[in-house]
C-alpha positions as CSV (number, residue, x, y, z in Angstrom):
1,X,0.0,0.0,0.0
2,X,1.4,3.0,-1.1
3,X,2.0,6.0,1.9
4,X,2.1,9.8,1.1
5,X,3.6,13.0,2.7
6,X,1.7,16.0,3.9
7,X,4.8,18.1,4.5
8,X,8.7,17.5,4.6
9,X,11.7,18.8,6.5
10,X,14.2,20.6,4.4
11,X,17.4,18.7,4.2
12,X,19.3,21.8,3.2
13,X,22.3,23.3,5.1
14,X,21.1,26.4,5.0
15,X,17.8,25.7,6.6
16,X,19.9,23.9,8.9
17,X,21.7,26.3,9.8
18,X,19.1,28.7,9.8
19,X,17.1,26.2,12.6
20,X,20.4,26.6,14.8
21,X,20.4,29.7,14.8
22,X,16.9,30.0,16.1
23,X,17.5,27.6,18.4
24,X,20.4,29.2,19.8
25,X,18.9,32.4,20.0
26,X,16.0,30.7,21.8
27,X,18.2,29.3,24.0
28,X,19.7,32.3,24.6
29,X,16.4,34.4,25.6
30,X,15.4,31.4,27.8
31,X,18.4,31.9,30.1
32,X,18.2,35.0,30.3
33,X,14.6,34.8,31.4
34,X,15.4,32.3,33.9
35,X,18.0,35.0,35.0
36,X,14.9,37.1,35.6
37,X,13.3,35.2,37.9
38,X,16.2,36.6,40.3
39,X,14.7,39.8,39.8
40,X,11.3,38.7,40.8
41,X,12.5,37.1,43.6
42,X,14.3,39.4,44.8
43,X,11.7,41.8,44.8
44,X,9.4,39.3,46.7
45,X,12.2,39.4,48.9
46,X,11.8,43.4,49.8
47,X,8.5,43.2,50.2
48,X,8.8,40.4,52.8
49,X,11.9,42.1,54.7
50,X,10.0,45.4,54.9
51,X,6.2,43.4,56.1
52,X,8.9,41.5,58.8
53,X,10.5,44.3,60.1
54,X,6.9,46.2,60.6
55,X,6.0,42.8,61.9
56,X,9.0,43.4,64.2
57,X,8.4,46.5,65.1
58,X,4.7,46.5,66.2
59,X,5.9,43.5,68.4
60,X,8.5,45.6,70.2
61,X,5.7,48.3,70.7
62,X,3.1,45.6,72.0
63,X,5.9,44.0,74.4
64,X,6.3,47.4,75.8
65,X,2.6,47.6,76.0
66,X,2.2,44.5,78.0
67,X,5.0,45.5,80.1
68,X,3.7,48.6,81.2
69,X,0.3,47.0,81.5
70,X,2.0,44.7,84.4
71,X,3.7,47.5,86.0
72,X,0.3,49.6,85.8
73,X,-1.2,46.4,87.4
74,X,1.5,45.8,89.8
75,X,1.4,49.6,90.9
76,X,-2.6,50.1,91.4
77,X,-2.4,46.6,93.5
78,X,0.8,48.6,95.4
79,X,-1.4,51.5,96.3
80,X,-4.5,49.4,97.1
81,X,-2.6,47.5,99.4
82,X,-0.4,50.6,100.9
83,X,-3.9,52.2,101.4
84,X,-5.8,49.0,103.0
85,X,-7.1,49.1,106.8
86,X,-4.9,46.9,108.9
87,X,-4.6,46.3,113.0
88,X,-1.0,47.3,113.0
89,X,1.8,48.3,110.5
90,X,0.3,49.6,107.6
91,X,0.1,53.4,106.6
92,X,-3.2,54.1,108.0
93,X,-2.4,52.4,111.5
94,X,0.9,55.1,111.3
95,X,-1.5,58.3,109.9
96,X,-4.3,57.5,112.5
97,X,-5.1,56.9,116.0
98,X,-5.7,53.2,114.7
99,X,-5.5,51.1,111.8
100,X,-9.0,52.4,110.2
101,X,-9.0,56.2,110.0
102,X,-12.6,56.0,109.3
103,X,-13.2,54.6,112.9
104,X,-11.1,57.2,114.7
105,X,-12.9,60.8,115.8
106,X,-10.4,62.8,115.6
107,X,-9.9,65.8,112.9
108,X,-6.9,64.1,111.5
109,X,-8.5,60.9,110.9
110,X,-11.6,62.2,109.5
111,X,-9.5,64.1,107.0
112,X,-7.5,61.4,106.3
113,X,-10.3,58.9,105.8
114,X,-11.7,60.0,102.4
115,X,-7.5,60.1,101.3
116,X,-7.1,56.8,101.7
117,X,-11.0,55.9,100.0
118,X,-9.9,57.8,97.3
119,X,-6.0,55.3,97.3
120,X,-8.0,52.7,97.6
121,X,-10.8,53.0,94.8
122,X,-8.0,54.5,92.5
123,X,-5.2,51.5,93.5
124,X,-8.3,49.2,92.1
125,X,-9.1,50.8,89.4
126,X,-5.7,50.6,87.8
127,X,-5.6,47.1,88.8
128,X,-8.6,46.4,87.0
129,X,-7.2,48.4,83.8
130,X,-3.7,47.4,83.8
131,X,-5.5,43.2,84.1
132,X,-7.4,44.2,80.7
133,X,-4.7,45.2,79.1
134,X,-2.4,42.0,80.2
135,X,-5.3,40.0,79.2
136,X,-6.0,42.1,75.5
137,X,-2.0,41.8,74.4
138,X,-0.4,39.0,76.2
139,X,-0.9,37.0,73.1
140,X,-0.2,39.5,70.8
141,X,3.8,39.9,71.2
142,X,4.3,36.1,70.4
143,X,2.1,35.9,67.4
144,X,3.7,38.8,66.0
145,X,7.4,37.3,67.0
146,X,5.9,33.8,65.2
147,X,4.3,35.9,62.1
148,X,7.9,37.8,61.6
149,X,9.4,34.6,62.0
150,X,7.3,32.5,59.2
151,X,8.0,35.7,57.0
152,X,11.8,35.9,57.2
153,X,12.3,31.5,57.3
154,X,9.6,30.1,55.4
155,X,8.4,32.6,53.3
156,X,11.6,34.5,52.2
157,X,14.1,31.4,53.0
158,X,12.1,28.7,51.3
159,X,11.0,30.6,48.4
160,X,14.4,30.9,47.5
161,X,15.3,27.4,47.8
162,X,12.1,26.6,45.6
163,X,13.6,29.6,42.9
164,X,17.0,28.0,43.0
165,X,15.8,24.8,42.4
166,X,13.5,26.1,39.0
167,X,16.3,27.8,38.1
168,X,18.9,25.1,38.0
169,X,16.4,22.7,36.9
170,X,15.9,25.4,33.6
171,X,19.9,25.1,33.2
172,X,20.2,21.7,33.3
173,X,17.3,21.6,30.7
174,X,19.2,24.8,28.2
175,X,22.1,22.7,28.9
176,X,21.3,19.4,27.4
177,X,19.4,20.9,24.5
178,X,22.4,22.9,23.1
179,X,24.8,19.2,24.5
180,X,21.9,17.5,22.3
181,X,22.6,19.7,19.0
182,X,26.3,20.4,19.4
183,X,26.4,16.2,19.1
184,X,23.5,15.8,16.9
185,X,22.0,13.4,19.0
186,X,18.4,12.5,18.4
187,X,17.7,10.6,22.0
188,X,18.8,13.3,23.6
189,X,16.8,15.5,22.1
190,X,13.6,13.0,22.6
191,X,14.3,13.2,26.0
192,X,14.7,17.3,26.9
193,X,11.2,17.6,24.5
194,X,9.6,15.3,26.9
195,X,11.1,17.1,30.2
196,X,9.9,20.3,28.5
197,X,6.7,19.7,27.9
198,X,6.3,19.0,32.3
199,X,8.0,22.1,32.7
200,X,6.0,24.0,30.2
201,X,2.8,22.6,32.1
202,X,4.1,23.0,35.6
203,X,4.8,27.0,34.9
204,X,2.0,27.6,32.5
205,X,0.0,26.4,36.0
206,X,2.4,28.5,38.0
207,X,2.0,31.9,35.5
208,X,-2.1,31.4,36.6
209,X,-0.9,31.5,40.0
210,X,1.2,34.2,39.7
211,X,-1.0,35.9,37.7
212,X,-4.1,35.6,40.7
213,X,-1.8,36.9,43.2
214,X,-0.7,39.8,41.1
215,X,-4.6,40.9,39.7
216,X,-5.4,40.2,43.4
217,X,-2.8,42.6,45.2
218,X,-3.7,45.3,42.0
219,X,-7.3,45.4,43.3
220,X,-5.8,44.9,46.7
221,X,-3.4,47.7,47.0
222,X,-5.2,50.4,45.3
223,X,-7.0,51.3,48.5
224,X,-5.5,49.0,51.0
225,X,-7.4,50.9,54.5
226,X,-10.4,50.9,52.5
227,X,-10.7,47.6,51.5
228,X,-10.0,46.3,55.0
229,X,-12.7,48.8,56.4
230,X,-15.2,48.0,53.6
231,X,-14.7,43.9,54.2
232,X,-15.1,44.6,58.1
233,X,-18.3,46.8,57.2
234,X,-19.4,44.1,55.1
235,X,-19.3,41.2,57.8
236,X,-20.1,43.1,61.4
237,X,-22.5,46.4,61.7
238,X,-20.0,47.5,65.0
239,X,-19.7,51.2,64.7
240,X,-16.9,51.1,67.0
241,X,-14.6,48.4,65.2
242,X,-15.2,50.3,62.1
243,X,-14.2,53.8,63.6
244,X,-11.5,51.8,65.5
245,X,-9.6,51.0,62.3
246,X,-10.6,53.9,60.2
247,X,-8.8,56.0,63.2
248,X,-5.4,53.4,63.5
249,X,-5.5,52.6,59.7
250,X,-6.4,56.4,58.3
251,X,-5.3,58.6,61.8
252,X,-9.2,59.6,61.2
253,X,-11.1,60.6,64.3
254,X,-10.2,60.0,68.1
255,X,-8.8,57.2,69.9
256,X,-11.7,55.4,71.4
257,X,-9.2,53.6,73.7
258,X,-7.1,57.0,74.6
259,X,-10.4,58.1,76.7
260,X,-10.3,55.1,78.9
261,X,-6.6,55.8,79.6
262,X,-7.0,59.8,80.1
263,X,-9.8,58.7,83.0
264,X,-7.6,57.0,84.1
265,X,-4.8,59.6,84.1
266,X,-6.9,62.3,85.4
267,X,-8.4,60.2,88.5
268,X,-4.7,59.9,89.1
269,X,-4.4,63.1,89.3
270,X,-7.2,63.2,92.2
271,X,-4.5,61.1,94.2
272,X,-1.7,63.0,94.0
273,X,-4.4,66.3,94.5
274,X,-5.7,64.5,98.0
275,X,-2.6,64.1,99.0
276,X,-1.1,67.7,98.5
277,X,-4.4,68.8,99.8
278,X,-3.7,66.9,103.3
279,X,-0.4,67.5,103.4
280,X,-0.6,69.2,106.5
281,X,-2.7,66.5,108.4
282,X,0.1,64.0,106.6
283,X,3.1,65.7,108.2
284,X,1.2,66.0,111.6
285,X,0.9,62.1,111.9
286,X,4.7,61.9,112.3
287,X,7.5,60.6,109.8
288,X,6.4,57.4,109.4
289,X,3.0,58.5,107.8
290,X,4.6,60.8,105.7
291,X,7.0,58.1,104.5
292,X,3.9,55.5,103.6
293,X,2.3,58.7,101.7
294,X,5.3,59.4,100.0
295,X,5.5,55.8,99.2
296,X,1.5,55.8,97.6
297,X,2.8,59.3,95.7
298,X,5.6,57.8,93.9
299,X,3.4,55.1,92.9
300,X,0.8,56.9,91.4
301,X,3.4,59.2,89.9
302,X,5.1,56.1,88.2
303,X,1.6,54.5,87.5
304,X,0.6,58.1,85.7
305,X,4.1,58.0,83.8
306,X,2.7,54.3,82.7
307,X,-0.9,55.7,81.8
308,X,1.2,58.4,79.5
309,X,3.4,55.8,77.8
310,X,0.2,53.8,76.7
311,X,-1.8,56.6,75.8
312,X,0.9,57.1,73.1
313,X,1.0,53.7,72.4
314,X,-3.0,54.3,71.8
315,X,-2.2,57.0,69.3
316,X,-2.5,56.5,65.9
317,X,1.0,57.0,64.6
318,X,2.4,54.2,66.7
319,X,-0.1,51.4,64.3
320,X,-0.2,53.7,61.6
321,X,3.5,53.6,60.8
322,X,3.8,49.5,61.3
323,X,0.8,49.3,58.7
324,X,2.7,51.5,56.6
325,X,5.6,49.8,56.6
326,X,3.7,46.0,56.3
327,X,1.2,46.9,53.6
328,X,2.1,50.3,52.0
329,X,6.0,49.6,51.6
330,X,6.2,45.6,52.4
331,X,2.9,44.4,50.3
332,X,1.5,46.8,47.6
333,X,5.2,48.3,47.0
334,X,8.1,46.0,46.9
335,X,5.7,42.6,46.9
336,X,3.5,43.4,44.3
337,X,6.6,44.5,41.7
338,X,8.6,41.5,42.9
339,X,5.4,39.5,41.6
340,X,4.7,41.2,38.3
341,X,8.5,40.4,37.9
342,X,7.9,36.4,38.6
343,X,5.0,36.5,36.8
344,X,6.4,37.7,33.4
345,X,9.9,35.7,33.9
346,X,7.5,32.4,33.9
347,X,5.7,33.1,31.0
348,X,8.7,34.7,29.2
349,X,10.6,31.0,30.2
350,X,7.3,28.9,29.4
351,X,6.6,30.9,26.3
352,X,10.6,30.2,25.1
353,X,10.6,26.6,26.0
354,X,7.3,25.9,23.9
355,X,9.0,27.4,20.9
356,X,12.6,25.2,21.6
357,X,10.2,22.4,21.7
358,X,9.0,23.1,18.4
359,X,12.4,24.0,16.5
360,X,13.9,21.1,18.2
361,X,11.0,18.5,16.5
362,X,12.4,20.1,13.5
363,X,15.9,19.3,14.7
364,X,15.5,16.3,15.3
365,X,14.7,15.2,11.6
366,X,17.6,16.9,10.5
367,X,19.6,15.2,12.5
368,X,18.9,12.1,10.5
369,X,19.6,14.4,7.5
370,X,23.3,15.1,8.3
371,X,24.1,11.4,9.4
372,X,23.3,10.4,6.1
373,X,25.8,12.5,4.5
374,X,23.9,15.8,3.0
375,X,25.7,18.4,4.1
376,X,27.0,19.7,1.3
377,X,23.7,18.8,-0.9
378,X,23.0,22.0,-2.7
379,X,19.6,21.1,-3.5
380,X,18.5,18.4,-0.7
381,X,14.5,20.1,-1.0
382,X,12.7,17.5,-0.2
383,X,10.9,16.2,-3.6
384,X,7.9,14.8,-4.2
385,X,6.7,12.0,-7.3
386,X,3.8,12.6,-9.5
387,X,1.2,10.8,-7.1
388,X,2.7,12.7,-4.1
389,X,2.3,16.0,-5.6
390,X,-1.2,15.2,-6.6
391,X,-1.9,13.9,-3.4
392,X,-1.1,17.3,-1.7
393,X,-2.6,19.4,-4.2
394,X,-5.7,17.3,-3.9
395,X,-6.4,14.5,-1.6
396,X,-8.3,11.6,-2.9
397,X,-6.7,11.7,-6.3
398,X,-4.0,9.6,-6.9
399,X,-1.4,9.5,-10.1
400,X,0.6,6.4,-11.4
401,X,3.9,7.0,-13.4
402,X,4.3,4.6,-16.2
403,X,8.0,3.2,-17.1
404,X,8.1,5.3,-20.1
405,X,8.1,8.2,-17.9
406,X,4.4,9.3,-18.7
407,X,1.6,10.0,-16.0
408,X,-1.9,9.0,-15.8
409,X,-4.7,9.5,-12.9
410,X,-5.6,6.2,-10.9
411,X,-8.7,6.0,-10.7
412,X,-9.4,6.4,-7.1
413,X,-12.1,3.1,-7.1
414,X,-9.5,1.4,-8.9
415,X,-6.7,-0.2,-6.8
416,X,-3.9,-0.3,-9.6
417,X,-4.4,0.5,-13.1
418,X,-4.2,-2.7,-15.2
419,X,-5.4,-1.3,-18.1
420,X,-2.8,0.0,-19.9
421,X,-0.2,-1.4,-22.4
422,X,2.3,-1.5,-19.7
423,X,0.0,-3.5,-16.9
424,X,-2.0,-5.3,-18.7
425,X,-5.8,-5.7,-18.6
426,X,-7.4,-7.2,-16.0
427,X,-8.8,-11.0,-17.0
């Protein structure tokens, strides 16, 4: 049965040559794309060191937080205590006649009595505030220490095993396709096509990945405040998360937790005003009173000094800056580049691997070609007979060449054309 050709491989030099210079050229913009992926990477890289050091920063200013919010707890439980009624040797047993000012008659310990109600209610009330705040943050310093820790190992660290890897992978790949046509070897060749077409698949599926993340962050990073407070509005109607974040995210409005703290500051400030207000019945009592009084005035001075701290740890610029420097700088600056950068060094590899697949098929025929000795064939065009060319101009028609050199049609119902003076008539 007779087989025909639909198209042929030209067995010139030229077009040899021609195909490995392609090739080489191909070759040449695939490594230099897989070169790029550096670029991308390291751009992933910024974004990731400047989101860890925010990451590291706000965790500095929320282990200071929960350190002052001991001290403040430590300190109100200091003046309760100093303040408390007692049967002997406490403050109140050396101010008064007894250990309960409230019980004596006397001018001094009536005066003294609502002084130490007043060290007593305010020693409980910074108790109470200073256990919140232990309770609100104690977490927080270790989960930011554990998120800037994930972002500087696995996600920088990792990624840049997982880069090196594609990248050497690519090399090894370039390398054995130009190894492949230096020798003319046709295996070889079989075998980087096949390798190629996984890689092709795995970053065509990769370039869709990076591709997500980078429309994602786009839309993300255009209004990054805004979309966080329009996806909170979305899911909760609290009026007071929404202005919360709007004033730490935008500096818009007033703290809503400074107010808590300034009452607390200013009933501080009713301490250390009760106790310059009885300073006279204070000094009166003797030294040791004065001492113990001293003693509650330090601590509401330190514990007011704590208040202060926190309330600028409330302010807005304190959050503001580590958002800044996570999302503004780390995220939608640095990140999103680093990931348009990945993103086109993929497709740019995937795009020039496709094509060495292709001129390589080609190749590979003319491998075969210049083991059989045509390299210096000046016309090796592949030729077609008289049925081929037929065949190719239209299929289904079919010619026979006689021995004398002439041509006639087969007839395509007809399975070989006996009837002619050369074949014979069928009998």
């Amino acid at each position: 049965m007779r087989s025909f050709k639909c198209c042929g491989v030209s067995k010139t030099l030229a077009s040899y040559r021609g195909n490995l210079m392609v090739f080489g050229c191909l070759l040449i913009a695939c490594g230099v794309a897989a070169h790029m992926l550096f670029i991308g990477n390291s751009g992933v890289n910024d974004g990731f060191t400047d989101a860890a050091d925010g990451l590291g920063t706000l965790g500095g200013e929320f282990n200071d937080l929960k350190s002052d919010s001991v001290d403040l707890s430590t300190l109100g439980t200091d003046i309760r205590n100093d303040a408390a009624i007692c049967s002997s040797g406490c403050i109140q047993y050396d101010c008064c006649s007894s250990g309960n000012c409230a019980s004596g008659s006397s001018a001094n310990d009536q005066a003294l009595s609502g002084m130490f109600t007043v060290f007593q209610n305010q020693g409980s009330i910074l108790k109470t505030v200073g256990d919140g705040l232990v309770d609100l943050v104690k977490d927080v310093p270790g989960a930011l220490d554990a998120a800037e820790t994930v972002m500087r190992g696995q996600a920088i660290e990792t990624k840049n095993l997982v880069i090196f890897i594609v990248y050497a992978i690519l090399m090894v790949v370039l390398v054995g396709y130009a190894a492949a046509a230096y020798f003319k070897n046709k295996i070889g060749t079989q075998v980087m096509i096949f390798i190629s077409e996984i890689i092709v698949v795995v970053l065509t599926l990769s370039c869709g990945v990076c591709m997500f993340v980078v429309t994602l962050l786009g839309d993300f990073c255009m209004d990054p405040s805004g979309n966080i407070i329009d996806l909170v509005t979305e899911t909760t109607n609290s009026t007071q998360f929404k202005e919360l974040l709007d004033y730490y995210l935008n500096c818009i409005g007033s703290s809503p937790i400074g107010t808590d703290l300034q009452e607390g500051i200013d009933s501080l400030d009713v301490v250390l005003d009760s106790i310059d207000n009885n300073s006279t019945f204070v000094s009166s009592a003797g030294a040791a009173c004065t001492a113990g009084v001293d003693s509650i005035k330090d601590d509401s001075l330190s514990s007011k000094d704590t208040l202060v701290d926190l309330l600028d740890f409330f302010d807005c610029s304190t959050v503001n800056n580590a958002w800044s420097k996570i999302v503004n700088e780390g995220l939608c600056t640095s990140g999103y580049s680093g990931f348009y950068a990945l993103w086109i060094s993929l497709y740019l590899v995937s795009l020039c691997l496709f094509f060495i697949m292709c001129i390589s098929a080609i190749l590979f025929k003319q491998y075969e070609y210049r083991a059989e000795g045509l390299d210096d064939e000046e016309d090796g065009e592949i030729t077609y007979d008289a049925n081929d060319q037929a065949f190719l101009d239209n299929p289904g028609v079919q010619m026979v060449q006689n021995p004398d050199g002439t041509i006639e049609q087969l007839d395509p119902q007809q399975g070989e054309k006996f009837d002619n003076v050369y074949y014979g008539r069928a009998v």
